[in-house]
VMD Tcl script that draws the C-alpha trace (Angstrom):
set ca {
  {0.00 0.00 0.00}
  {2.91 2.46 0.78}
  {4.41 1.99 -2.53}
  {1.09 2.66 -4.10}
  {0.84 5.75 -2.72}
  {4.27 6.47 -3.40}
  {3.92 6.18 -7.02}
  {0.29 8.07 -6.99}
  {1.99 10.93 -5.88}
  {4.74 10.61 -8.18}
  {2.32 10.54 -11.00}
  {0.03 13.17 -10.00}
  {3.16 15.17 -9.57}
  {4.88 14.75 -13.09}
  {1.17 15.36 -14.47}
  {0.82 18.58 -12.77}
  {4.78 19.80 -13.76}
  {3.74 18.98 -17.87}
  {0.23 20.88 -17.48}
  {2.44 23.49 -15.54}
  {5.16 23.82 -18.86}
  {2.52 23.55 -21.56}
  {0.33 26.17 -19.72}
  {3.62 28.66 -19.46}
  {4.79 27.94 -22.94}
  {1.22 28.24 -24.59}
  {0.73 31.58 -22.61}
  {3.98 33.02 -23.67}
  {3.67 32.09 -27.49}
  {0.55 34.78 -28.84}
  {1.09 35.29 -32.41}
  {-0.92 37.37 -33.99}
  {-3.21 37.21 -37.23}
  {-1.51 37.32 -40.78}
  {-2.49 37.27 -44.27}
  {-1.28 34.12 -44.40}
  {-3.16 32.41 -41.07}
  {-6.76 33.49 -41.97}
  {-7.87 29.65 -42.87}
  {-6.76 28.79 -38.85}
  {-8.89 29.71 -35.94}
  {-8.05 32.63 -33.38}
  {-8.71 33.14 -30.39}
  {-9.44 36.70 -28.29}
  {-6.70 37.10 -25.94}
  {-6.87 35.93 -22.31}
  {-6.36 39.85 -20.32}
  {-9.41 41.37 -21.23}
  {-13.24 41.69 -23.02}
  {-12.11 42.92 -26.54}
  {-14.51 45.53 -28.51}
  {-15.06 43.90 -31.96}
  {-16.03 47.53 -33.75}
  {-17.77 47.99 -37.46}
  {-14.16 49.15 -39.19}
  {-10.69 49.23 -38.62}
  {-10.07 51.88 -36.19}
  {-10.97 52.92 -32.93}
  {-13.47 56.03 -34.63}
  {-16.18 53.41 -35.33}
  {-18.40 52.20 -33.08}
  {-18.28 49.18 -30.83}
  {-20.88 46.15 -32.19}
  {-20.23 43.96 -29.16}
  {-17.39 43.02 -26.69}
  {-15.66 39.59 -27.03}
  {-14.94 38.05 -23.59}
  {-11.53 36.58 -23.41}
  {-10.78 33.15 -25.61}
  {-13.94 33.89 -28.08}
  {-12.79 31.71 -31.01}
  {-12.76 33.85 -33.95}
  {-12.13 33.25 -38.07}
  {-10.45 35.82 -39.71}
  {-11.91 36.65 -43.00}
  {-9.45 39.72 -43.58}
  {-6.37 41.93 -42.29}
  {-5.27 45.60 -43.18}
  {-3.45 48.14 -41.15}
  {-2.55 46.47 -37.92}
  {-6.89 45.28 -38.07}
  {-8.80 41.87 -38.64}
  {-11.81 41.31 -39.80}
  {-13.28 38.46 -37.73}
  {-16.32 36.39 -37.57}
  {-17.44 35.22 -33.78}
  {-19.61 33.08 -32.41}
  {-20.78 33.65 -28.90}
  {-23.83 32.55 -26.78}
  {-24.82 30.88 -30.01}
  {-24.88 34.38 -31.84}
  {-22.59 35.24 -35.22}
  {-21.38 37.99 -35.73}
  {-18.85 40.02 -37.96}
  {-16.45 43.09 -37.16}
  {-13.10 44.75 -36.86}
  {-10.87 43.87 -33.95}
  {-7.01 44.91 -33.01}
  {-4.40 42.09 -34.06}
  {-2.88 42.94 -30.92}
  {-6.07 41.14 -29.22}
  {-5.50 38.49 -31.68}
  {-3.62 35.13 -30.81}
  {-3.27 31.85 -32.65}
  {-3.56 29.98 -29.28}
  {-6.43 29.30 -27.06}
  {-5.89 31.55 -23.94}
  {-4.05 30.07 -21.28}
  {-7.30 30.19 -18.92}
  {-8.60 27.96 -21.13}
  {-5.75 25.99 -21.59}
  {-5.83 25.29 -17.57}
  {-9.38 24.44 -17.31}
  {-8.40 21.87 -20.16}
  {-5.44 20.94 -18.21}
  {-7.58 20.81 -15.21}
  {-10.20 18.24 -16.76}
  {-8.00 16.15 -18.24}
  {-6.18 16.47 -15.14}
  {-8.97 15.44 -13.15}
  {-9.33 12.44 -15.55}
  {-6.60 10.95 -15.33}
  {-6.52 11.29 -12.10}
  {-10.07 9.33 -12.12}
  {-8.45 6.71 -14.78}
  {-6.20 6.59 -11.96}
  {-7.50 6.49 -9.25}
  {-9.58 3.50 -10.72}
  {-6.80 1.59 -11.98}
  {-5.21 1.69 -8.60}
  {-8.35 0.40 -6.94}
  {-8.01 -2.55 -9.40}
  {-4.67 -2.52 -8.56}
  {-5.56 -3.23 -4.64}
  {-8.32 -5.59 -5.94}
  {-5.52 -7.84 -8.02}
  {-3.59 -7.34 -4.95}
  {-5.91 -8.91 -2.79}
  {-6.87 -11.44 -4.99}
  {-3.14 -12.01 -5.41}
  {-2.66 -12.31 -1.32}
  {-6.06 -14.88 -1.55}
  {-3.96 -16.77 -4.28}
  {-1.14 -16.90 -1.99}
  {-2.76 -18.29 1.00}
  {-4.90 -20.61 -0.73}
  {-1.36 -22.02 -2.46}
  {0.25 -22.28 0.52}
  {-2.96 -23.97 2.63}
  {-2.86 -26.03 -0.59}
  {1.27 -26.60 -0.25}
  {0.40 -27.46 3.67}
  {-2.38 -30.11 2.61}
  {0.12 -31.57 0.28}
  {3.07 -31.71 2.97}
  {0.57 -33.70 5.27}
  {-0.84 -35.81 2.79}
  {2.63 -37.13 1.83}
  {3.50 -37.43 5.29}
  {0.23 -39.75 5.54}
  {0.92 -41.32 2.43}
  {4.39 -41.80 3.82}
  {3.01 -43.87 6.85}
  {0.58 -45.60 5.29}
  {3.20 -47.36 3.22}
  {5.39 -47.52 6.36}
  {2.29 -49.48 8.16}
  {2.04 -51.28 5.08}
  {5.54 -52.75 5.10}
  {5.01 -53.64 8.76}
  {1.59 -55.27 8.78}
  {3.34 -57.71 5.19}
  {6.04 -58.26 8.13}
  {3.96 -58.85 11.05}
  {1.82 -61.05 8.64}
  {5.02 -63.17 7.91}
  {5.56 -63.34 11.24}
  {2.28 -64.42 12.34}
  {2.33 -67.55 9.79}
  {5.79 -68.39 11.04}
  {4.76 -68.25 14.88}
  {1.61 -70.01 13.78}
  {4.16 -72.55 12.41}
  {5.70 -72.69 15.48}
  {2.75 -72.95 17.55}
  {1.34 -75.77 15.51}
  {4.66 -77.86 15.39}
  {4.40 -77.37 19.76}
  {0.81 -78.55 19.76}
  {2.38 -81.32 17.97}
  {5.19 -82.07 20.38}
  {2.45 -81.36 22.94}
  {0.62 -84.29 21.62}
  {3.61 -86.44 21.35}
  {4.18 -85.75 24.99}
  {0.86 -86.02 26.18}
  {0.63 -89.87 24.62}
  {3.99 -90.31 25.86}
  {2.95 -89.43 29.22}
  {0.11 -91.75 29.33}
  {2.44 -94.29 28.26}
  {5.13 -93.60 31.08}
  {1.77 -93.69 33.69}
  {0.43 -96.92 32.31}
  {4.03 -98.97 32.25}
  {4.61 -97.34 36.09}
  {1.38 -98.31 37.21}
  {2.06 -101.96 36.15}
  {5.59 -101.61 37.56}
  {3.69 -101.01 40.54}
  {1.51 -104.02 40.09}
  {4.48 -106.01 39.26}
  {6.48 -104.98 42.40}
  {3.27 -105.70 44.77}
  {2.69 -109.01 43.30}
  {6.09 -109.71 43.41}
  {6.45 -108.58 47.53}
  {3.05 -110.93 48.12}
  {4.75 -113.61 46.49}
  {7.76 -113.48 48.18}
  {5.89 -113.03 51.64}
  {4.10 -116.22 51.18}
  {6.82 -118.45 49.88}
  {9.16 -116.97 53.25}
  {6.18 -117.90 55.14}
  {6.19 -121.33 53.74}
  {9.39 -122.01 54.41}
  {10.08 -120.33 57.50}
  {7.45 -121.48 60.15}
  {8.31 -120.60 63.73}
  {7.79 -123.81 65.91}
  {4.94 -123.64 68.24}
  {5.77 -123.69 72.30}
  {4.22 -126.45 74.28}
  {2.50 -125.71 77.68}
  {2.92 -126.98 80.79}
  {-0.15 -128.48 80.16}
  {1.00 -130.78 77.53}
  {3.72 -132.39 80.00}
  {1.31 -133.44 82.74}
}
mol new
graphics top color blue
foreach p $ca { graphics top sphere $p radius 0.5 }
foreach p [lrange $ca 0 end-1] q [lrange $ca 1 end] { graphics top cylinder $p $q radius 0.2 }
display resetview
């Protein structure tokens, strides 16, 4: 915004400086009516209302008074006197007026208050342009943060994108894993098995150990009792 007003000012004051020079070189340039400039258009002189009289000299009387920049034509010229034709509040008319109060130049009143509108427009045309100026420039700054909302969005999406495949790689490892600890677990159940049968086999073969070693302590009792009596004691009884 600062540099916008920077150059607004800049502009408005170069535009001012060239009306300022035309305006001083127009007003300093009056050239009066020849025989030679009739077929251009004149102009009364900027100082003051000029008398546009019925001959060439000051002893005839005064038709009307021409206020300053009257555009005139000049139909003739003779001794230092033009014969003009003006048009003024939408009324012609024709008459003798000084070549000193002649110039080949709009005045330089007029030449401001042309200055002035153009002026004025560009300084509209400018004005406008520099409000579409601040429009493009907010629409720019929109742009901008859209992009980099858009650049953010992007950023996370890879990041996601990033750790999807990351969680991707891990869950085709932890897969791989899972079948081989499945593997494992299977072969274990199998051992497990094994085991368990074996187990059953080791209980049946101790329980007839047992039996064994119980018929085996009977039998032995019995034969030792067989074959080792103890002699009975006689009683006094038996000797009487």
């Amino acid at each position: 915004m600062a540099k916008s007003n920077s150059f607004k000012r800049q502009t408005l004051g170069l535009i001012l400086l060239t009306g300022s020079l035309n305006i001083g070189l127009l007003s300093s340039s009056t050239v009066y009516a020849q025989d030679n400039t009739q077929a251009f258009t004149h102009y009364v002189s900027d100082r003051v209302e000029q008398p546009m009289r019925r001959g060439a000299g000051v002893e005839f009387r005064i038709e009307r008074m021409l206020p300053p920049g009257t555009p005139l034509k000049v139909l003739e010229t003779r001794d230092g006197w033009s014969r003009v034709e003006a048009t003024h509040n939408n009324r012609t008319s024709q008459g003798w007026i000084h070549q000193v109060s002649i110039q080949n130049q709009p005045p330089a009143r007029l030449q401001l208050n042309e200055q002035r509108a153009r002026f004025n427009e560009l300084e509209a045309r400018f004005n406008e342009q520099n409000r579409d100026y601040e429009q493009l420039q907010t629409h720019h700054d929109e742009i901008v943060a859209e992009l980099t909302e858009l650049k953010q969005a992007h950023f996370e999406a890879r990041r996601e994108l990033e750790q999807i495949r990351e969680i991707s790689g891990q869950a085709v490892d932890l897969d791989k894993q899972n079948r081989e600890m499945r593997q494992i677990i299977n072969e274990m159940e199998a051992q497990q098995v094994i085991m368990r049968q074996q187990i059953a086999q080791a209980g049946d073969a101790v329980k007839r150990q047992w039996f064994l070693t119980g018929a085996g302590v009977l039998l032995i009792g019995l034969l030792l009792g067989r074959f080792f009596r103890i002699p009975k004691r006689r009683s006094s009884w038996d000797s009487v």
